[in-house]
C-alpha angles and dihedrals in degrees: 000000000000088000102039089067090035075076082071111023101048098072099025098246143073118274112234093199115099089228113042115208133214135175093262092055145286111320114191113235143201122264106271100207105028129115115215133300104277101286123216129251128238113307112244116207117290123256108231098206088052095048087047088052090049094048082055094054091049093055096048088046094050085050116111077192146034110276130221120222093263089051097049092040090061103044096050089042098238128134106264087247093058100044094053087050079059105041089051092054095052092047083058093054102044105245098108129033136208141233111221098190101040090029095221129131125240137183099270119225096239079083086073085069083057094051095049091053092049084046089054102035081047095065092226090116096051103032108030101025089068095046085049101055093038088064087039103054090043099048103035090244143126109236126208130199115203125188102220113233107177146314081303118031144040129179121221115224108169132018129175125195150044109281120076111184096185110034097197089054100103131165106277104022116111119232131201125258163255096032129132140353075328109059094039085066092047094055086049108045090038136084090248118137116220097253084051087049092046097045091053090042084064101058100054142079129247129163091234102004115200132246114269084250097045096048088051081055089060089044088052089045103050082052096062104037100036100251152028133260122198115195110201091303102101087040125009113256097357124115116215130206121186123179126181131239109204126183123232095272085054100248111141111249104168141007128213119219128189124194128200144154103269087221085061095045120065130162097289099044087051085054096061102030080060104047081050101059088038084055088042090044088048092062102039080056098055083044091063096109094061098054132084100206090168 
């Protein structure tokens, strides 16, 4: 991160830019001027009937198939009586839907309107959406915005553009990492040691995945210089682009991803499209406040 505080420390003030420049590249940088992602009240104590629903929907949602009481009974951990009560009451309220004829239970489409509402009350649509289309349409590429959950895991929520490198990969599934110019980032900008970062290497797909070594050179490297580039190996033929977003106390949030053709993306192309997101990445950061990212 030494860079990343030289941003600060070289000249003895705070940079008000939201990308601070140096001699060796672009480093992304916190929000000068932003006060914390929105925090949560007091807990309350938790409702067991409503934690049980919600281990039902999880289990429906983790699902790659309908799912009959018994199934979804044991993969929530409730008693089989318990889970069909709540199956059924979820099937009268719309949120899950039922197969007559299999008899088995699935996520009803009607959660899509929940997720809409939790997309717009987020801020994401007004705030990153614009920012999205406005790297997509100058650069010729598809860009995706992920919520970082963890070492292993992001979540995409938004993606604008034609090309989908991965077709499994939906809004609001989550996918492993870390994998790609992402999860490089990931690796570079999180609290993960190198035998963490090894052992989950490990455990996911790429087309042409690096060596252990060499994938620890792309971590050092996004370091230095702000953000990844992966060059056909996590997908054949396609260029990725992945920027931060940190928050001001320098956790990573989010995380910008561009996809191209590689054929349509040389040296030069790759050095814009990634001043752009930076650019992009830059703004959402100082737009931390404003979203509800929960």
């Amino acid at each position: 991160m030494h860079n990343i505080r030289a941003a600060f420390d070289g000249i003895g003030r705070i940079v008000p830019a939201r990308l601070a420049r140096n001699q060796n590249g672009i480093t992304p940088i916190a929000p000068a001027h932003a006060a914390t992602v929105m925090p949560m009240g007091a807990l309350g104590k938790p409702v067991g009937a409503v934690m049980a629903a919600a281990s039902v929907l999880r289990a429906l949602h983790a699902a790659t198939r309908p799912l009959n009481a018994s199934e979804v009974a044991r993969g929530a951990g409730l008693h089989r009586g318990t889970a069909y009560n709540i199956l059924r009451t979820l099937q009268v309220e719309g949120f899950v839907s039922y197969d007559e004829t299999t008899r088995t239970y699935a996520v009803s489409l009607h959660i899509l309107e929940l997720a809409y509402g939790a997309l717009r009350r987020s801020g994401l649509i007004d705030i990153a959406r614009p920012l999205m289309h406005a790297v997509a349409d100058g650069h010729r590429v598809t860009v995706y915005l992920s919520k970082v959950l963890g070492p292993s895991s992001m979540l995409l929520l938004d993606w604008v553009g034609g090309l989908r490198p991965d077709p499994y990969v939906t809004v609001g599934r989550p996918h492993p990492s870390p994998a790609g110019a992402s999860g490089v980032v990931i690796a570079a900008f999180g609290n993960s040691s190198e035998p963490e970062l090894e052992a989950l290497l490990s455990q996911v797909e790429w087309y042409d995945k690096p060596s252990f070594p060499d994938f620890l050179a792309r971590v050092k490297k996004a370091k230095h210089v702000g953000f990844s580039v992966d060059r056909g190996t996590m997908f054949r033929g396609v260029t990725l682009v992945s920027v931060p977003v940190l928050s001001p106390s320098w956790e990573l949030l989010l995380i910008l991803t561009a996809a191209g053709h590689s054929h349509d993306l040389d040296d030069d192309a790759v050095g814009g499209l990634s001043r752009a997101l930076q650019s992009a990445a830059g703004r959402l950061s100082d737009s931390l406040p404003l979203l509800r990212l929960g």
